[in-house]
Backbone as CSV, one residue per row, in Angstrom:
resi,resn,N_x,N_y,N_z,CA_x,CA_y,CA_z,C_x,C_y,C_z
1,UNK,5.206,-26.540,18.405,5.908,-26.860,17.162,5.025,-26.611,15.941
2,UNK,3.893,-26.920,16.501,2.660,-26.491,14.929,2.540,-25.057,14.801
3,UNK,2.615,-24.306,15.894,2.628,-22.892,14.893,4.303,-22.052,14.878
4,UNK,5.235,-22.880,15.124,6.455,-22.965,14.540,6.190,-23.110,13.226
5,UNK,6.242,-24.255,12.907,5.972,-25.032,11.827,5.220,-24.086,10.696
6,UNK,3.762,-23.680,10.978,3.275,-22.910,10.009,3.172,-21.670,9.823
7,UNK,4.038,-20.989,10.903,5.587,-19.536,10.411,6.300,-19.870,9.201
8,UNK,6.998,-20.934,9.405,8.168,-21.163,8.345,7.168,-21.206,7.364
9,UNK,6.265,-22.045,7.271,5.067,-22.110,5.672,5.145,-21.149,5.512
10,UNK,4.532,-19.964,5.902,3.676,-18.670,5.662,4.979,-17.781,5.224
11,UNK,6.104,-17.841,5.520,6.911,-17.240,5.199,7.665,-17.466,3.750
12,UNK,7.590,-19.128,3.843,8.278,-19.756,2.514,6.915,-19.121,1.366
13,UNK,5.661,-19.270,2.159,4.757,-18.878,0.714,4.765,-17.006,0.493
14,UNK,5.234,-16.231,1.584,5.269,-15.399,0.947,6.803,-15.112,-0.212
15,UNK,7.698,-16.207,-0.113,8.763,-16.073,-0.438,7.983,-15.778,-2.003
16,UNK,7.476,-17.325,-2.307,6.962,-17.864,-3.497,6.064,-16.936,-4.210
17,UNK,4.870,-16.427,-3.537,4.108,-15.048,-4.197,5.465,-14.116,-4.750
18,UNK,6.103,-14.084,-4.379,7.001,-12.912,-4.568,7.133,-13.230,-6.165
19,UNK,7.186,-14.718,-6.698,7.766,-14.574,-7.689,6.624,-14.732,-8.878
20,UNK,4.894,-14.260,-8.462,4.249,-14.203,-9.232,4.030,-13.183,-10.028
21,UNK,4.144,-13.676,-11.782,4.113,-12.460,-12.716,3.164,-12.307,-13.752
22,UNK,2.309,-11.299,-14.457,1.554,-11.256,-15.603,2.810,-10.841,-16.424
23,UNK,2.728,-11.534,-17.410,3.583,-11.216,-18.954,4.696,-11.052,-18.399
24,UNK,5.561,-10.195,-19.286,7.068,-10.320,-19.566,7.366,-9.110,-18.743
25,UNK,8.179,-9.463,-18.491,8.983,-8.501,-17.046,10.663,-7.960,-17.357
26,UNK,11.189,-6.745,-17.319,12.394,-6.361,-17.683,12.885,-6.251,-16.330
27,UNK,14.027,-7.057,-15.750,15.159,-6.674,-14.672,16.522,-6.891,-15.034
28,UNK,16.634,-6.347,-13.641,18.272,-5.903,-13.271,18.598,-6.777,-12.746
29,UNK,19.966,-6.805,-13.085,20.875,-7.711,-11.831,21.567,-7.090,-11.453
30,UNK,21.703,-6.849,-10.261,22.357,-6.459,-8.887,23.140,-7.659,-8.136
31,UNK,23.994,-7.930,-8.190,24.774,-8.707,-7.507,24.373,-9.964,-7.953
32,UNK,24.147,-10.756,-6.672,23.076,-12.209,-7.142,21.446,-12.044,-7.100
33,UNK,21.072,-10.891,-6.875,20.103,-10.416,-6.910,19.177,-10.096,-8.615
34,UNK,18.183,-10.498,-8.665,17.172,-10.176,-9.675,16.298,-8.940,-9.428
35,UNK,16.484,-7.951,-9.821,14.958,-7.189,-9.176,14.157,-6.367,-10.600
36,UNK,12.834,-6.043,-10.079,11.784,-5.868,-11.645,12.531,-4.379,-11.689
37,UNK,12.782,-4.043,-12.722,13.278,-2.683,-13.434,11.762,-1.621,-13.153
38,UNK,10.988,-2.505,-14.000,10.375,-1.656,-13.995,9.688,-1.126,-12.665
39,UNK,9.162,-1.810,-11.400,8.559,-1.802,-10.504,9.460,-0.722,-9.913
40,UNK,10.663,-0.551,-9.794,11.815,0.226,-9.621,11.683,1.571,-10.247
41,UNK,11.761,1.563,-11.450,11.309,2.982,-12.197,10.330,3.636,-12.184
42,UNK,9.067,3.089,-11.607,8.031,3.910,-11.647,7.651,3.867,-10.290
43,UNK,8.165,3.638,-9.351,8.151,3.754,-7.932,9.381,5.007,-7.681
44,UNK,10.115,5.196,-8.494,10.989,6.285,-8.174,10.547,7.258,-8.761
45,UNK,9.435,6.919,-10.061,8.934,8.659,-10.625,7.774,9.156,-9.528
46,UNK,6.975,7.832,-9.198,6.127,8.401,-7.917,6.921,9.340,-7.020
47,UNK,7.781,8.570,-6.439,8.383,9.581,-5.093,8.815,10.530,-5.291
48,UNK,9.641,10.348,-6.472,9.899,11.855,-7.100,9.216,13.202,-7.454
49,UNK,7.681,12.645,-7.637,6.936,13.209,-7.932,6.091,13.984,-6.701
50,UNK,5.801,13.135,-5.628,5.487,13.265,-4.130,6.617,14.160,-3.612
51,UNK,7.808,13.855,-3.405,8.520,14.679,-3.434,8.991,16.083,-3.592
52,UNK,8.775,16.173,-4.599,8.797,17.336,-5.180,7.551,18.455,-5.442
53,UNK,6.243,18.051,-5.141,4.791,18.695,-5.147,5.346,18.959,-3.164
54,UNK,5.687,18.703,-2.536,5.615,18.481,-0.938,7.027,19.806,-1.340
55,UNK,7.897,19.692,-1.475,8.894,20.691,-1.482,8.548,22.500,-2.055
56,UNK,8.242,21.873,-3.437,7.286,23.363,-3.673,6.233,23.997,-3.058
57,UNK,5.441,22.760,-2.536,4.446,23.739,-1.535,4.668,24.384,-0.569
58,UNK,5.742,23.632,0.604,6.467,24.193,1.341,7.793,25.540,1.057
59,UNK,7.984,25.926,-0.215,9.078,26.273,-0.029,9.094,27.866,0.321
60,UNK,7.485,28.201,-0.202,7.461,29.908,0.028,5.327,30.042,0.830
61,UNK,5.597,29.152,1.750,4.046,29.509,2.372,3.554,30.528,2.572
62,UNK,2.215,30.717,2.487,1.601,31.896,2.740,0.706,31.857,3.535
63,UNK,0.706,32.988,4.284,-0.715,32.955,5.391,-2.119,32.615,4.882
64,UNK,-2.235,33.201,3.568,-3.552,32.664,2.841,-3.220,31.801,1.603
65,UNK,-3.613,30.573,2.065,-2.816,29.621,1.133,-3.403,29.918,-0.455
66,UNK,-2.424,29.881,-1.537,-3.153,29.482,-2.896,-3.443,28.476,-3.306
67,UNK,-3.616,28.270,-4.642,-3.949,27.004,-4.880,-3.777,25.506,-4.502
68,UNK,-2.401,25.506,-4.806,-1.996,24.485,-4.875,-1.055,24.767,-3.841
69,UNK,-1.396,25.223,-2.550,-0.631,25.199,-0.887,-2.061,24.746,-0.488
70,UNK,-3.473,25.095,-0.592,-4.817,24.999,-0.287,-4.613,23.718,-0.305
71,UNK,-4.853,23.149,-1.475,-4.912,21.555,-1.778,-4.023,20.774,-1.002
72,UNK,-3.076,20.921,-0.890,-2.179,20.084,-0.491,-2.730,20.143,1.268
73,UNK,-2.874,21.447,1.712,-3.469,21.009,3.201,-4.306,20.603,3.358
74,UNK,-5.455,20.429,2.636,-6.532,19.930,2.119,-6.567,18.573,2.535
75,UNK,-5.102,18.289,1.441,-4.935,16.397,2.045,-4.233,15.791,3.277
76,UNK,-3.316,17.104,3.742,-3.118,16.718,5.166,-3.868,16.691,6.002
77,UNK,-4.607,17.574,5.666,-6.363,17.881,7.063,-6.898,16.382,6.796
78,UNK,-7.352,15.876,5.464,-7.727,14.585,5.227,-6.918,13.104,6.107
79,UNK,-5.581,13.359,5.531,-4.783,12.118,6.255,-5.018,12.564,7.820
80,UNK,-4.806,13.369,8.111,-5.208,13.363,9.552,-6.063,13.232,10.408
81,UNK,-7.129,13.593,9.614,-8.572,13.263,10.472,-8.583,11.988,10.281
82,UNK,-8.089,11.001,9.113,-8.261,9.656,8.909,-7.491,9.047,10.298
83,UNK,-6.274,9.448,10.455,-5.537,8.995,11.457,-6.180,9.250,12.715
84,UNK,-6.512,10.294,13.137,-7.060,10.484,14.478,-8.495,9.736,14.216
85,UNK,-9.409,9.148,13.340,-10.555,8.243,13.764,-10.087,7.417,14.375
86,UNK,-9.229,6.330,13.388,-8.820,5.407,13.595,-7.761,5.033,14.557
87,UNK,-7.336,5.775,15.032,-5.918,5.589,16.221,-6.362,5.503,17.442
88,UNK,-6.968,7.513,17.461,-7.430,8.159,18.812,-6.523,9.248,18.430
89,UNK,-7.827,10.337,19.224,-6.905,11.676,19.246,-5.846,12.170,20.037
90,UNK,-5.322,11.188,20.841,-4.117,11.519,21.478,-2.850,10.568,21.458
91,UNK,-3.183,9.206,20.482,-1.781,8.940,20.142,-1.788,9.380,18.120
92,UNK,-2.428,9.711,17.883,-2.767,9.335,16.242,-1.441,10.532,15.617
93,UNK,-0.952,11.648,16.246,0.333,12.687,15.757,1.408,11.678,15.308
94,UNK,2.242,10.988,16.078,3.170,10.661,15.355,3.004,9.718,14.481
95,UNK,1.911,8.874,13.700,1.310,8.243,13.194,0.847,8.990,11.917
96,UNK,0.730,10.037,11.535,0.691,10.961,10.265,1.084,10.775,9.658
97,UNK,2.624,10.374,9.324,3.700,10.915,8.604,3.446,9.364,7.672
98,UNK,3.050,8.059,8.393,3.485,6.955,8.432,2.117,6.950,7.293
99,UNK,0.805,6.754,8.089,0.164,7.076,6.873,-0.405,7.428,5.785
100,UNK,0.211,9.176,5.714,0.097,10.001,4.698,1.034,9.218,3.464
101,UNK,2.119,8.269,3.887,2.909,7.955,2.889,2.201,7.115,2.046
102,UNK,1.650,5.817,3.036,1.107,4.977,2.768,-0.055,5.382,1.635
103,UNK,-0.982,6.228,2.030,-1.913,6.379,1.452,-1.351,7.263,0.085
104,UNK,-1.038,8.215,0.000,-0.164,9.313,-0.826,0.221,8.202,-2.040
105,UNK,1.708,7.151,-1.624,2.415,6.774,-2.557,0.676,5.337,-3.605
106,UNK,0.582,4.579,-2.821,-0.843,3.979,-3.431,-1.604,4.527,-3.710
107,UNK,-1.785,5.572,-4.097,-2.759,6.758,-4.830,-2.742,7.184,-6.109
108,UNK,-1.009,7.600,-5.747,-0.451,8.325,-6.971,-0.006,6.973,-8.023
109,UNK,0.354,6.219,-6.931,0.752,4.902,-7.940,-0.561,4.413,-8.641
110,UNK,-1.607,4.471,-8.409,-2.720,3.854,-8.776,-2.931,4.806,-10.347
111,UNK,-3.147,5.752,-9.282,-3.383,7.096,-10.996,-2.309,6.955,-12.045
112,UNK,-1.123,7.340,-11.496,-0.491,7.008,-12.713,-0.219,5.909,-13.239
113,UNK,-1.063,4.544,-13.023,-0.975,3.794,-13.898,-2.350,3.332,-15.032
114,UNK,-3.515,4.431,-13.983,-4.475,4.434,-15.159,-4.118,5.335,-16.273
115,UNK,-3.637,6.516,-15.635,-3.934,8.005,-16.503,-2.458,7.816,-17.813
116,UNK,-1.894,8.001,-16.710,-0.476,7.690,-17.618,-0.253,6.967,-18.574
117,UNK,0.303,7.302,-20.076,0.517,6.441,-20.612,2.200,5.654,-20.656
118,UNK,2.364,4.640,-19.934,3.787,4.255,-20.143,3.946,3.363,-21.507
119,UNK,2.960,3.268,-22.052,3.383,2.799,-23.520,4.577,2.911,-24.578
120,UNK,4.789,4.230,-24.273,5.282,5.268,-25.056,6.756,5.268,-24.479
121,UNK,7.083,4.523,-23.712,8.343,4.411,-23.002,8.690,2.605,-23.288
122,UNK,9.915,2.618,-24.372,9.927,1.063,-24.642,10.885,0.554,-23.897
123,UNK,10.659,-0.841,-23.635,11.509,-1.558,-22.606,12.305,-2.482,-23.408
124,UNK,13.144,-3.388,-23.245,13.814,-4.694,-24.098,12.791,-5.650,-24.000
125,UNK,11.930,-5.975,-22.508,11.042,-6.931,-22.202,9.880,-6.261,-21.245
126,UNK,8.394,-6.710,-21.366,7.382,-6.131,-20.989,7.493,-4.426,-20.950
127,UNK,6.688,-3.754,-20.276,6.281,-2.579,-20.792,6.259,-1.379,-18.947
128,UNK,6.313,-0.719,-18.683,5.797,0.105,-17.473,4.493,0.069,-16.911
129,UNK,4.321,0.254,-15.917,3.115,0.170,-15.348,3.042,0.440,-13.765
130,UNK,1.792,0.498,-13.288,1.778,1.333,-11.899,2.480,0.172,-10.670
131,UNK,3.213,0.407,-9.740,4.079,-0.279,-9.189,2.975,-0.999,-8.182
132,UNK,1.756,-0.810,-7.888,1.048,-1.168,-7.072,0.407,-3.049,-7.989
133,UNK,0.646,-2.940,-9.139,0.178,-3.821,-10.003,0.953,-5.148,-10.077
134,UNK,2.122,-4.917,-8.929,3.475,-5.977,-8.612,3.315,-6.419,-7.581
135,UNK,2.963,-8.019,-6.848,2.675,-8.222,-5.934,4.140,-8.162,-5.029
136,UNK,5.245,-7.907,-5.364,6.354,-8.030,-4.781,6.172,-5.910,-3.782
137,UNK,4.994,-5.130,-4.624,5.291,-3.990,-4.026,4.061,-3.858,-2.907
138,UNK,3.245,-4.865,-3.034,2.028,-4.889,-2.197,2.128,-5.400,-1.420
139,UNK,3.058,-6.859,-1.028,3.772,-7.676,0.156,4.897,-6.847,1.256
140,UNK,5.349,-5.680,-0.117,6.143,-5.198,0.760,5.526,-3.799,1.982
141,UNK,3.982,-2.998,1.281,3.895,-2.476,1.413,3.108,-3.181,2.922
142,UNK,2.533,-4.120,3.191,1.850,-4.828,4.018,2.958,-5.348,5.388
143,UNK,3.984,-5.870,4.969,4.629,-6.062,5.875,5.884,-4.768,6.535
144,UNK,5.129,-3.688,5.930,5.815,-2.584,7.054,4.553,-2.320,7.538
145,UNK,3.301,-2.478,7.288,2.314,-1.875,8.091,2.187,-2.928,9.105
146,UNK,2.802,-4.520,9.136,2.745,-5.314,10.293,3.814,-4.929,11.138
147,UNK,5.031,-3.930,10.704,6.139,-4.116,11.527,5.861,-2.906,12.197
148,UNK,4.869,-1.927,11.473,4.496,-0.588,12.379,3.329,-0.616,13.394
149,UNK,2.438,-1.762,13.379,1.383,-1.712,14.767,1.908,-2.868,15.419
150,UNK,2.968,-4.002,15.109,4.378,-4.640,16.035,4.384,-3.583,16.820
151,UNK,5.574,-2.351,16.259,6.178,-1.459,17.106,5.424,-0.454,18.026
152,UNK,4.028,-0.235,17.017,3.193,0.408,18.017,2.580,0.088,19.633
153,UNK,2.164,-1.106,19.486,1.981,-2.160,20.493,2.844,-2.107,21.391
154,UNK,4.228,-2.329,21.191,5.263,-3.178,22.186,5.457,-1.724,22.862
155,UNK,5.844,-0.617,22.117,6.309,0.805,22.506,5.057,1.473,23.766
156,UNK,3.853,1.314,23.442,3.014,1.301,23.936,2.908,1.037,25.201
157,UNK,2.892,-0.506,25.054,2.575,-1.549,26.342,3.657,-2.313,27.320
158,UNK,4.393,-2.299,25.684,5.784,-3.497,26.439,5.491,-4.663,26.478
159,UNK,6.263,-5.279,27.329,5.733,-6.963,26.917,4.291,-7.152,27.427
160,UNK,3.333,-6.095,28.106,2.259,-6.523,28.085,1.892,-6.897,26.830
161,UNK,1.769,-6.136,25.856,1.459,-6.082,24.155,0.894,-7.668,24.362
162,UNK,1.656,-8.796,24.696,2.098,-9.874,23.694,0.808,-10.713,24.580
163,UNK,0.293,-9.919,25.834,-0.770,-10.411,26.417,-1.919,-10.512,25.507
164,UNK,-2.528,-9.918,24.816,-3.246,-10.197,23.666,-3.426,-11.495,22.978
165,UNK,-2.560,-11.864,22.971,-2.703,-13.611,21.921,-3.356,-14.679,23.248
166,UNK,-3.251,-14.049,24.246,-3.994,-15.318,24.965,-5.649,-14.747,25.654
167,UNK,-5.855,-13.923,25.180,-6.875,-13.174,25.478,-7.984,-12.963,24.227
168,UNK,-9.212,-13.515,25.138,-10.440,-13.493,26.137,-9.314,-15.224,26.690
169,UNK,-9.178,-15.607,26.436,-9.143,-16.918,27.087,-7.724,-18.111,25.876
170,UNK,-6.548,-18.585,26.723,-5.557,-18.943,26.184,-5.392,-20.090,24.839
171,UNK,-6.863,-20.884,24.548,-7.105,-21.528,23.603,-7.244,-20.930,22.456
172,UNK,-7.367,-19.558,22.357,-7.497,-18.790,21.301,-6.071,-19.049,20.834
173,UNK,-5.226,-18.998,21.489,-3.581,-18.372,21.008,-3.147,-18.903,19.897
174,UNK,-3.371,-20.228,18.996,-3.218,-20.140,17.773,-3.839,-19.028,16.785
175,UNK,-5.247,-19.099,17.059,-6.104,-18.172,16.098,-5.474,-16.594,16.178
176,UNK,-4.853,-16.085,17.481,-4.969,-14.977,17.490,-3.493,-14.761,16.638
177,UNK,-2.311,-15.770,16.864,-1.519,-15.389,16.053,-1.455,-15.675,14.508
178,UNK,-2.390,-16.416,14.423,-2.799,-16.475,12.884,-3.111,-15.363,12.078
179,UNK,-3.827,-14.438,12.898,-4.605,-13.295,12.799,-3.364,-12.473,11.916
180,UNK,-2.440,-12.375,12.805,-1.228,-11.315,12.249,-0.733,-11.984,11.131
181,UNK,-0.569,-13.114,11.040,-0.260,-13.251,9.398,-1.397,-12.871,8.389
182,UNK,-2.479,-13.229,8.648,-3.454,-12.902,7.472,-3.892,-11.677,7.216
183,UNK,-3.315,-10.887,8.070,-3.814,-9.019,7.797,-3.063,-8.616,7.275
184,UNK,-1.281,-8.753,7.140,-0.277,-8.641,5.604,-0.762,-9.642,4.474
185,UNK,-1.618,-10.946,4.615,-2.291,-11.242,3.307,-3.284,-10.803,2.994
186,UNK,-4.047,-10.300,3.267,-5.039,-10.055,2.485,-5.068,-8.192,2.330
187,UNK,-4.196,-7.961,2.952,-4.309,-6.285,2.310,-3.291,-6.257,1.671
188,UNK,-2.078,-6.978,1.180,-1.274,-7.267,-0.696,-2.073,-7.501,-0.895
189,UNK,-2.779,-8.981,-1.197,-3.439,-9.384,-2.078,-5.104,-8.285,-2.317
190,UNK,-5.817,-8.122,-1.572,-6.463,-7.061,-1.900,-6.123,-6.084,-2.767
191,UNK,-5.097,-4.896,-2.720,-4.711,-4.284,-3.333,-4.026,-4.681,-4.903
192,UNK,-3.258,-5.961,-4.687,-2.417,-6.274,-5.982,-3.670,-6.948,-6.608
193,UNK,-4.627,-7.442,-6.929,-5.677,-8.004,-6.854,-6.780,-7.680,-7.592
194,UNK,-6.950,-5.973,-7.082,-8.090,-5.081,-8.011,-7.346,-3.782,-8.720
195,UNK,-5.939,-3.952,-8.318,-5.358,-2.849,-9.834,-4.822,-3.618,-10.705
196,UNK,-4.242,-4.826,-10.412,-4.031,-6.102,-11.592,-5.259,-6.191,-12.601
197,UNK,-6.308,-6.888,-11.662,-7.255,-6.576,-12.544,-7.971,-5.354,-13.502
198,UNK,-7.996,-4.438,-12.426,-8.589,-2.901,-13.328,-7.902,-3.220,-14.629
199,UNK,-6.559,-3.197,-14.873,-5.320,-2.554,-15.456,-5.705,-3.974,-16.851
200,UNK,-6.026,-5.313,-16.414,-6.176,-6.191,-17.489,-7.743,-6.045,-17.781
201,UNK,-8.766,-5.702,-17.667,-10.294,-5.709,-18.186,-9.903,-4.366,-18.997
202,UNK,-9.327,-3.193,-19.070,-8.936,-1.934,-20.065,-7.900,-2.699,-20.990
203,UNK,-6.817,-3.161,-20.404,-6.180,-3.597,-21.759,-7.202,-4.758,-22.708
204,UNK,-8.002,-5.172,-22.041,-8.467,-6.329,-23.323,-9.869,-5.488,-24.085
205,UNK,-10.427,-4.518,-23.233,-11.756,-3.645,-23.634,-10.460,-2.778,-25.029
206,UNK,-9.759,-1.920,-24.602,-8.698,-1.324,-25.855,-8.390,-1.963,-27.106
207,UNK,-8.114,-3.443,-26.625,-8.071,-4.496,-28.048,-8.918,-4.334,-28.585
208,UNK,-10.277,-4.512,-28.053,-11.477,-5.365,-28.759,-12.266,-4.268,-29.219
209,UNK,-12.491,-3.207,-28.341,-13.601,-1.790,-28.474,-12.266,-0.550,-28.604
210,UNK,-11.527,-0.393,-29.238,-10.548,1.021,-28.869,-10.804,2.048,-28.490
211,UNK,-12.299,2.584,-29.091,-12.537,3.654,-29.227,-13.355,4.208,-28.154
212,UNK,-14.397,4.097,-27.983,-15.383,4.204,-26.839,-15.585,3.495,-25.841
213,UNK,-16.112,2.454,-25.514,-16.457,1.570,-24.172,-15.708,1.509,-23.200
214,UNK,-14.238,1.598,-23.324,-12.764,1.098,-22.602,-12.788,2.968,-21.784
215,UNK,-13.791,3.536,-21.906,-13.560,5.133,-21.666,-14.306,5.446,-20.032
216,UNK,-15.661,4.663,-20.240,-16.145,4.383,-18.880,-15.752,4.095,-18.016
217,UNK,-15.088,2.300,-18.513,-14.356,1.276,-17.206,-12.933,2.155,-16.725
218,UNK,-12.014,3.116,-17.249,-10.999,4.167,-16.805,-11.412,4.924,-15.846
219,UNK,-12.466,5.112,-16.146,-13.293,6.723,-14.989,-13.849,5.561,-13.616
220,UNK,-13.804,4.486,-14.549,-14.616,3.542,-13.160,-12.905,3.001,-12.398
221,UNK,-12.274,2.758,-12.957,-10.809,2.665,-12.593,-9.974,3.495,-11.835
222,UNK,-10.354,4.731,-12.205,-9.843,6.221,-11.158,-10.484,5.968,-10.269
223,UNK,-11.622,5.573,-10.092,-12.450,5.396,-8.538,-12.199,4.562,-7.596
224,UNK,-11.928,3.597,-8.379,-11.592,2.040,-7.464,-10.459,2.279,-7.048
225,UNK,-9.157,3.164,-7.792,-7.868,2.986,-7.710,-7.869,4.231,-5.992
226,UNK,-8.738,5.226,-6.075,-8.870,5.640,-5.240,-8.913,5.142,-3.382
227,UNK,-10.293,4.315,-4.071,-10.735,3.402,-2.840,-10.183,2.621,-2.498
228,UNK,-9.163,1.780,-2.981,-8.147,1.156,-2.519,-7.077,1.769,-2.053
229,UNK,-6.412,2.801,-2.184,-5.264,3.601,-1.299,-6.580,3.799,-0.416
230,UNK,-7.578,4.530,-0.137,-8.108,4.909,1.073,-8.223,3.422,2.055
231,UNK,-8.514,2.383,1.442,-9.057,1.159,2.566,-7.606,0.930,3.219
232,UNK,-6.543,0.849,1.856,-5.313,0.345,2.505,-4.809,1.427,3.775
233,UNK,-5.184,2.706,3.817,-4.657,3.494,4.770,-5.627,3.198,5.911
234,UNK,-6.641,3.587,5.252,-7.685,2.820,6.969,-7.526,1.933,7.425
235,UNK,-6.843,0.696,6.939,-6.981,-0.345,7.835,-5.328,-0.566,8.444
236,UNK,-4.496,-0.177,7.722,-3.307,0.188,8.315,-3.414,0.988,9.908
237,UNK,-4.219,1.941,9.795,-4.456,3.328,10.912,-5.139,2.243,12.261
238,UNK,-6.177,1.622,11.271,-6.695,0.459,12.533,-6.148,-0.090,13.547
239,UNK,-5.138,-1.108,13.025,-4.431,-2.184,12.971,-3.526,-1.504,13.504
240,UNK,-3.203,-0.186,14.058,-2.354,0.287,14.888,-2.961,0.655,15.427
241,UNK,-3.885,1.380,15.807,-4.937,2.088,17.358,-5.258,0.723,17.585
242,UNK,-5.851,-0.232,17.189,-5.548,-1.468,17.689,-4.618,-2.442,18.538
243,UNK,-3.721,-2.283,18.207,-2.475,-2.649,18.922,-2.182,-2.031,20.110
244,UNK,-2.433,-0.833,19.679,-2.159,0.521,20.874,-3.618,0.008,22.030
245,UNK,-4.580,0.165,21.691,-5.727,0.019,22.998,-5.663,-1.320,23.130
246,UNK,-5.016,-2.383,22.528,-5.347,-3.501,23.186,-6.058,-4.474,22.391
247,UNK,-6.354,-6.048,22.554,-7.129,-6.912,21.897,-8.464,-6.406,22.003
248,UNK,-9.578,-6.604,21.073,-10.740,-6.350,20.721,-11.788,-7.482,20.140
């Protein structure tokens, strides 16, 4: 009944994060539904944008790639070798697709919310900004990476999978299912965490210094924003070759 019990918590508190906000926020209503406009709009120029760089590259290939066909395999050779460390080289293929997204869409979302200016785009209430900076898009992005090394596991093993929670020895079995809740917390909160922040130490350096200083911490911001889509894809890739070989 106690780790009944502190399911329903963990669930009611991710209800509650959901509804944490910096400043003023513009939404929609959809039915009885509330949802952030903006987190919405700039999650659809991303994909759109992903989208559409993935369509043109593909649409007239060449045996000797150009530029911008080069690059782009460039980053598939990348997502893939990431996937095959972390998986294994013989289940890590159908596992590509899953984290090229992952990593891809938290990338581009990151950049375009340093580089980009959404200023310049006015709202009725608060302003645009990179969708990764919404803990409602970082909870969500976490709990498909729990529902994809779930599925990896069970597909895998079958109900062996579920042998794991009582293994090295059955006193563990609270801790081990604890485990799976805190790896969708702390990789939202990780991520929503250090582009929240990046995104507020530039807006208050812009107030105070406009001109110069706020120019560094950006270039230091492209980096971090980097390293965070890369950790979030590595440990996603983990956390499924994990599942797949078994408790560790």
């Amino acid at each position: 009944m106690d780790i009944v019990q502190f399911s329903i918590n963990t669930l009611n508190f991710f209800y509650e994060i959901s509804g944490v906000e910096v400043g003023q926020h513009f939404y929609w209503q959809i039915g009885e539904f509330q949802v952030h406009a903006q987190v919405l709009i700039t999650s659809w120029i991303v994909i759109a944008f992903l989208l559409s760089s993935a369509t043109l590259a593909v649409r007239d290939p060449q045996i000797v790639p150009n530029g911008t066909q080069n690059f782009l395999e460039y980053v598939l050779e990348f997502i893939r070798d990431l996937a095959k460390t972390q998986i294994g080289e013989e289940e890590y293929g159908p596992w590509v697709p899953f984290i090229g997204t992952m990593f891809l869409f938290i990338f581009v979302s990151n950049w375009a919310g340093a580089l980009f200016p959404w200023g310049i785009f006015k709202l009725p209430h608060g302003e645009l900004a990179a969708p990764t900076n919404d803990i409602n898009t970082t909870v969500a992005l976490a709990l498909l990476t729990s529902l994809a090394y779930f599925y990896a596991g069970f597909t895998k093993r079958g109900l062996g999978y579920f042998g794991k929670y009582i293994q090295p020895t059955p006193i563990l079995l609270p801790i081990n299912i604890l485990e799976d809740f805190t790896k969708p917390l702390s990789l939202s909160f990780r991520l929503f965490g250090n582009i929240l922040a990046d995104e507020l130490v530039v807006a208050v350096l812009v107030s105070l210094v406009p001109i110069v200083v706020p120019i560094p911490v950006m270039f230091l911001g492209l980096f971090t924003s980097g390293i965070q889509a890369l950790i979030f894809a590595t440990l996603a890739a983990a956390y499924i070759g994990e599942s797949m070989e078994g408790h560790h």
